[in-house]
N, C-alpha and C positions, 0 to 999 in steps of 0.2 A: 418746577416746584423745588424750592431749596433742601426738603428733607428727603426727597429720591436720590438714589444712588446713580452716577454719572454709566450712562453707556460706553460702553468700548467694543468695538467691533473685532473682529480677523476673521480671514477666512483659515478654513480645512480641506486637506483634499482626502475622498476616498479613491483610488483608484484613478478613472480618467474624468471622474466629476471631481467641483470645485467647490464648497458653498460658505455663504457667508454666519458667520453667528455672532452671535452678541453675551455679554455680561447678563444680560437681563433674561436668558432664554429664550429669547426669540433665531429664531434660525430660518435662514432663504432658503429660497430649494435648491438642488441638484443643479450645477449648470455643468456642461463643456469651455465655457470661456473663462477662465479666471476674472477676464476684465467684467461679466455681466456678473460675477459675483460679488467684487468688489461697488458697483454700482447698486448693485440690493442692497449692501450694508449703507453708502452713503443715504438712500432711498429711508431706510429704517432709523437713520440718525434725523434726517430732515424731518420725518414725520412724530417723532419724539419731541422736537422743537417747535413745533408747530402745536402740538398738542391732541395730534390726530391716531396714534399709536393706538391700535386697541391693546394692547399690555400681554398679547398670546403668543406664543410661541405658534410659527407654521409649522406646519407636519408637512 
């Protein structure tokens, strides 16, 4: 949709967990691997694109 605000991901790390979040509030979980957290955000960018986003942030 042209009047939504564009996602942008990063991850954070707390500690020896890594997780992904986003512009929009939506946030992955907790991982040990940077690389799976980095893979949740591409995961939540595809499904934005898609149109399949439920619009929630994870807890």
């Amino acid at each position: 949709m042209p009047d939504r605000a564009p996602h942008a991901t990063s991850t954070t790390e707390r500690g020896s967990f890594c997780m992904a979040c986003c512009t929009c509030g939506w946030r992955g979980p907790a991982r040990r691997a940077r690389s799976q957290a980095r893979t949740d955000a591409e995961r939540h960018l595809a499904d934005v694109d898609a149109g399949s986003d439920p619009g929630r942030p994870l807890e």
